[in-house]
LUMDRENVEX-691886 format. One line per field, with one value per residue (C-alpha): residue number from 1; residue in one letter; chain; x, y, z. Coordinates in Angstrom, 3 decimals, decimal comma. Example, Ala and Ser with C-alpha at 12.3 -4.5 7.8 and 13.67 -1.06 7.14 Angstrom:
2
num [1	2] .
residu [a	s] .
chaine [A	A] .
x [12,300	13,670] .
y [-4,500	-1,060] .
z [7,800	7,140] .
//
This chain:
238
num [1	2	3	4	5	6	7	8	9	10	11	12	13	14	15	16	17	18	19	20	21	22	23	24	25	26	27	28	29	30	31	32	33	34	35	36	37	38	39	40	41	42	43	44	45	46	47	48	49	50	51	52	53	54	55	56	57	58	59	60	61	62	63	64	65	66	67	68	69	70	71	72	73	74	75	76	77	78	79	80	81	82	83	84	85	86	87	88	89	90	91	92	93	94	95	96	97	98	99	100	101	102	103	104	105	106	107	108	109	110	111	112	113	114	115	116	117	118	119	120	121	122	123	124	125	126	127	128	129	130	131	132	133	134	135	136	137	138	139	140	141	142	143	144	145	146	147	148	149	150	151	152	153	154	155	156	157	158	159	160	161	162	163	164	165	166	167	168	169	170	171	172	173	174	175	176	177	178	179	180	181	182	183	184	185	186	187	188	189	190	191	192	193	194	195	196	197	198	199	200	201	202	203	204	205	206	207	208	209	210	211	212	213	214	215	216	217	218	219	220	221	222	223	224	225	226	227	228	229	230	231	232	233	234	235	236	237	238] .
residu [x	x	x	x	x	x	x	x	x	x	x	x	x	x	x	x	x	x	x	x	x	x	x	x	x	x	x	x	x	x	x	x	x	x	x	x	x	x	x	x	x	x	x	x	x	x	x	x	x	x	x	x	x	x	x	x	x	x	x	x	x	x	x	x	x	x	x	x	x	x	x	x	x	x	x	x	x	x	x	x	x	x	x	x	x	x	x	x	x	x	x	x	x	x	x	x	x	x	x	x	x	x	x	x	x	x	x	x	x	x	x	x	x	x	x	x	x	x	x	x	x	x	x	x	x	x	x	x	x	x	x	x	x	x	x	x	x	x	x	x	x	x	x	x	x	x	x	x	x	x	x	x	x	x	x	x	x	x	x	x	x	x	x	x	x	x	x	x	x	x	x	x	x	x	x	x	x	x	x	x	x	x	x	x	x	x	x	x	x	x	x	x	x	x	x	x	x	x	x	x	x	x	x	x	x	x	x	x	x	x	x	x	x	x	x	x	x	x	x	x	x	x	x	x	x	x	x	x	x	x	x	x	x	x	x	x	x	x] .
chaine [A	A	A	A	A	A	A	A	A	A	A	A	A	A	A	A	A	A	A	A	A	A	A	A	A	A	A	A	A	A	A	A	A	A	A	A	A	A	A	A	A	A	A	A	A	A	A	A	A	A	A	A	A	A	A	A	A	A	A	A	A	A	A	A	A	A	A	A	A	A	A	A	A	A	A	A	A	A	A	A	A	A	A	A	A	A	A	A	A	A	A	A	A	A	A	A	A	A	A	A	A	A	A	A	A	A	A	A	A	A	A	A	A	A	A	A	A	A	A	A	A	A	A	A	A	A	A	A	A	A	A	A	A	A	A	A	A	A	A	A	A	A	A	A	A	A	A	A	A	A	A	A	A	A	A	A	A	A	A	A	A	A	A	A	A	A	A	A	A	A	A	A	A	A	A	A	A	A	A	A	A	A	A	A	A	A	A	A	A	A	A	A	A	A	A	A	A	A	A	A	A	A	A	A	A	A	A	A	A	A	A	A	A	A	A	A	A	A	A	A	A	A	A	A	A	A	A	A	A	A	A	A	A	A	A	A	A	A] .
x [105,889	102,900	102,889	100,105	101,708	104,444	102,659	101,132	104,186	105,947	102,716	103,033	106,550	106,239	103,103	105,185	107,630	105,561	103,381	106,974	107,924	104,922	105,200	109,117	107,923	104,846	106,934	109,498	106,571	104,488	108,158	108,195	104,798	105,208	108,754	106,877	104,219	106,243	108,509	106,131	102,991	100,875	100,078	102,618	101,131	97,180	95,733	92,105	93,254	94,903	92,314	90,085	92,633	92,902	88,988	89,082	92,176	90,547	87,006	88,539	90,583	94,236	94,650	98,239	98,258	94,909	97,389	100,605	98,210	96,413	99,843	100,993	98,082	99,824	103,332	102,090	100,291	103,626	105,254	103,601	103,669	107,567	107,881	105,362	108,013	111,038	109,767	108,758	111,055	115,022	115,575	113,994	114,579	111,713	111,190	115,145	115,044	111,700	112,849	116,996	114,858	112,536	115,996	117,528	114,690	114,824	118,199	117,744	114,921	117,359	120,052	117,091	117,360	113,592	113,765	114,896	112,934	110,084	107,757	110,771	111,492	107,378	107,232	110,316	108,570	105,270	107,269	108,866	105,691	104,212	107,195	106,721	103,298	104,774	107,258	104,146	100,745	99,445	100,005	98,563	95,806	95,051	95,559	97,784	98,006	101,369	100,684	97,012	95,385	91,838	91,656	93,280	91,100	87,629	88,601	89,218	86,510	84,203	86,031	84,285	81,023	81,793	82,703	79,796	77,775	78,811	82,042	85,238	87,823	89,648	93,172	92,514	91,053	93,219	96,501	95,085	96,201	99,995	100,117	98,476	100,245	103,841	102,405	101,382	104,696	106,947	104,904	105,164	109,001	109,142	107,819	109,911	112,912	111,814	111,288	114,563	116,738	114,470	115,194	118,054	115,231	115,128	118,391	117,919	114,789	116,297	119,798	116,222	114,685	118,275	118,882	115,067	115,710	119,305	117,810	115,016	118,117	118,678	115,159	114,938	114,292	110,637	109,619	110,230	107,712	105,517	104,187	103,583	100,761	101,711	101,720	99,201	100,249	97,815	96,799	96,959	94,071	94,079] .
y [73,518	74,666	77,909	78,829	78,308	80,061	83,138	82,665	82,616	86,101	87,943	87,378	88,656	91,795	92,408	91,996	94,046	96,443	97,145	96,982	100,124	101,650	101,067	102,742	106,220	106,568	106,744	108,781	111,187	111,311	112,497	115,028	115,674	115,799	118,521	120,823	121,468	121,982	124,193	126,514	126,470	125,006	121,728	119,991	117,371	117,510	120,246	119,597	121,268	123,885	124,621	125,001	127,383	129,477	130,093	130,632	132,821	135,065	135,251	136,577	139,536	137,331	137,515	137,154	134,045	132,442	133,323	131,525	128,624	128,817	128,815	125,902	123,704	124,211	124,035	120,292	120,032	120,475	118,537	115,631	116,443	116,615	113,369	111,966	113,470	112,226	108,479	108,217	109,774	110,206	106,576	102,583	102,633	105,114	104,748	105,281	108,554	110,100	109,275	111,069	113,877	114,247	113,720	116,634	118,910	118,159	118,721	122,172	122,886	122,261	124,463	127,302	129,594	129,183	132,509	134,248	132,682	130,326	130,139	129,430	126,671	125,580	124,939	123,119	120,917	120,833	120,060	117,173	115,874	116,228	114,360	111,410	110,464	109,408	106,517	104,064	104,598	101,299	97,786	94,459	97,383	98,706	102,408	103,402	106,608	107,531	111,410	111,217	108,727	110,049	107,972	105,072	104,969	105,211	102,479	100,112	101,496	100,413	97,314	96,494	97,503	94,971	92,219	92,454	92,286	89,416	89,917	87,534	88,950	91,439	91,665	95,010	96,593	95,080	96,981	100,322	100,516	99,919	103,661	104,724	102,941	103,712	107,586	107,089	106,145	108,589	111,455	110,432	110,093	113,370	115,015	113,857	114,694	118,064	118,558	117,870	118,634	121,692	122,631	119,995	117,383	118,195	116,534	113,339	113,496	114,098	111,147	108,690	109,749	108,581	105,643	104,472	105,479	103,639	100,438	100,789	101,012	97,121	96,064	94,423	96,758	95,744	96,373	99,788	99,715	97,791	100,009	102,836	103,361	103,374	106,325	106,203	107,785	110,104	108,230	109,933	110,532	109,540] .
z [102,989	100,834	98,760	100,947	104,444	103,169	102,056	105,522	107,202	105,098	105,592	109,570	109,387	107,453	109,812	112,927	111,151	110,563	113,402	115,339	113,216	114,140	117,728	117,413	115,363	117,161	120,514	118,767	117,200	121,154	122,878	119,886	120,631	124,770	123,946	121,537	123,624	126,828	125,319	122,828	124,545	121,365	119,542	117,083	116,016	117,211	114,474	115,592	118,538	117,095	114,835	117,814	119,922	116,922	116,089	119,528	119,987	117,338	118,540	121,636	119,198	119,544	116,038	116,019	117,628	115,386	112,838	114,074	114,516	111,277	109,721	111,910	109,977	106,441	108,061	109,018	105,187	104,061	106,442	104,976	101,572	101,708	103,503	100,177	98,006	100,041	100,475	96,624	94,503	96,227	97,606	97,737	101,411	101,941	105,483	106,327	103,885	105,951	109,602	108,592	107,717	110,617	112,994	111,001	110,964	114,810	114,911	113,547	116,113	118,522	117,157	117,248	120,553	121,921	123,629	120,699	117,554	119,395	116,581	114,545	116,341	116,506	113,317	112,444	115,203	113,483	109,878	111,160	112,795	109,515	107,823	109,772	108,442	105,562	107,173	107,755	105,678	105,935	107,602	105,387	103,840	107,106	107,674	110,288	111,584	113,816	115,309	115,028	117,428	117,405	114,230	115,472	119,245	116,758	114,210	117,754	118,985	116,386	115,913	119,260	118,409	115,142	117,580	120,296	116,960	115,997	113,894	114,862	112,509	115,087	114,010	112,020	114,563	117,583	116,320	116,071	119,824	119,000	117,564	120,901	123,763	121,429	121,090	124,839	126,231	124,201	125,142	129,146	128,494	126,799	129,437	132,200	129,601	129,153	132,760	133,467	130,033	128,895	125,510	124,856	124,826	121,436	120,575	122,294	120,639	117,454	118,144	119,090	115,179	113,796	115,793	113,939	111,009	110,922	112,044	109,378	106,844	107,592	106,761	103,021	100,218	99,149	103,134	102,573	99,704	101,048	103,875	101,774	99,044	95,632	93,434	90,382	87,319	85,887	82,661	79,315	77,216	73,840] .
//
């Protein structure tokens, strides 16, 4: 076998790998998404959306809820900066570290009484959603985006345009639909949970987060690297 069909053959795998990862979080993040919105009335994941609601909420004098909304887009800022943190500076199996922590800030949702503390429980929602961006940020150089699809559905979409124009390289613009139809499937299945469950969708939601993250644990170490960007140290001036 040649170094080059070999290099061939590992890149295939880790992208299979990959985009197979994808495929599991995005359905796990689009039944997170499906369950927060049933149960609290607002966005978790979609912030466009929110941002809208809440210029709108407050042009029409609902200040108080512009403002749980406006807050909702930093609670997901953080979200993802914490998952950065997590995946990059407590463990080598990065992916396995994010995904225990979005199934235990699910957990705690869960544990939240929605009728009691609801915008408690919103934004341990939204703060998980955020967390989960950080499991898979790219696939063989190609972003990937796992709760926010808009990005994903444009990059196919020109992708096409690219093709009818003449251009015949369409894997990287082919898989942006795996974060879709996995987002697209976990949202139809949360909703049918949370029709019939109600609030303790959260849970299975949160046992579905684990059971990803613990068969992430078995994938080799340098996987786990490889499907995040590197950190670049600041360098010093002299």
């Amino acid at each position: 076998m040649t170094r080059a069909r070999r290099r061939r053959i590992i890149r295939t795998r880790r992208t299979v790998t990959g985009l197979s990862l994808v495929a599991a979080i995005s359905f796990v993040a689009g039944m997170t998404d499906a369950v927060g919105l049933l149960l609290s009335g607002d966005f978790v994941s979609f912030m466009t959306g929110n941002t809208t609601r809440a210029a709108l909420s407050f042009a029409d004098g609902n200040y108080t809820h512009a403002l749980i909304l406006f807050s909702a887009l930093w609670v997901f800022i953080l979200g993802n900066a914490l998952g950065i943190v997590l995946a990059h500076t407590v463990s080598a199996r990065r992916t396995f570290v994010v995904l225990a922590g979005v199934s235990i800030l699910l957990a705690a949702a869960s544990t939240v009484p929605g009728n009691v503390y609801p915008r408690v429980q919103f934004y341990l929602i939204v703060l998980s959603m955020g967390m989960i961006n950080a499991t898979v940020e790219h696939i063989e150089g190609l972003p990937i985006g796992l709760t926010y699809v808009t990005g994903a559905l444009s990059r196919f979409g020109r992708g096409i345009g690219r093709w009818l124009v003449g251009d015949r390289n369409p894997t990287g613009w082919l898989i942006q639909t795996i974060p879709w139809t996995g987002m697209a499937c976990g949202a139809v299945t949360g909703a049918f949970l949370t029709k019939y469950a109600g609030s303790d969708a959260l849970w299975f939601v949160s046992a579905l987060a684990l059971v990803v993250a613990l068969a992430t644990a078995m994938l080799p170490r340098p996987l786990h690297l490889h499907f995040q960007q590197r950190i670049s140290p600041a360098r010093r001036r002299i």
